[in-house]
N, C-alpha and C positions, 0 to 999 in steps of 0.2 A: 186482241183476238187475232189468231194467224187464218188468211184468208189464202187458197188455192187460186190463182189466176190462169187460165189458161189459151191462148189465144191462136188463131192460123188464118191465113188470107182468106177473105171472105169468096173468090175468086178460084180454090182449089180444095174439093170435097175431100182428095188425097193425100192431102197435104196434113200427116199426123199434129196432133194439139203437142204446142210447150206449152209445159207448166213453170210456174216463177209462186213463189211462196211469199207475202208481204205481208208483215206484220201493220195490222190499224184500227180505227176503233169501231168501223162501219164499211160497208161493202161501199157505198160511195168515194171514199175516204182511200180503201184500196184501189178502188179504178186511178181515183186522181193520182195516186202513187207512181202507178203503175205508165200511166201517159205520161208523167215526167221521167220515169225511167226510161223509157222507150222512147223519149223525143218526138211523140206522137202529139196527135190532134185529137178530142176526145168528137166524136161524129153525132153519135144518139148513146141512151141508157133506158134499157127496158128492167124497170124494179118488178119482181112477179107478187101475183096476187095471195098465191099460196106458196108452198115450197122456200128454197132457201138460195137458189141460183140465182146471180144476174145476169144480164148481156147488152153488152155496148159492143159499139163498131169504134174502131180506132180507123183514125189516117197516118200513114207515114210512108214518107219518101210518095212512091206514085201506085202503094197498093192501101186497101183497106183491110184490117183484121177485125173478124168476129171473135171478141171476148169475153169466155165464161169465167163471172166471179162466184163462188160459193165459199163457206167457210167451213175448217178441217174440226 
């Protein structure tokens, strides 16, 4: 399944979302992807109750990104 990743400094409401596209078999599965793409640190993961988006906080280098997973 091909999942939408989208992520921007948790620190800059202006700061537009990149998108990054990761093919995998579960939304966890693409975050993990995704933090080894990005040579990140994985911080939290909020799975939602209903709907189909996730959100983790990544670290890297000396800021944090807010990352929205959903799939396309």
């Amino acid at each position: 399944m091909q999942y939408t990743i989208e992520s921007r400094p948790l620190t800059s409401d202006a700061t537009p979302w990149k998108p990054m596209r990761i093919e995998a078999a579960n939304p966890e599965s693409a975050i993990s992807e995704y933090v080894r793409r990005s040579h990140g640190e994985l911080v939290s993961v909020t799975k939602p109750l209903t709907g189909r988006e996730s959100i983790a906080t990544v670290r890297k280098d000396d800021a944090v990104f807010l990352v929205r997973v959903y799939s396309d």
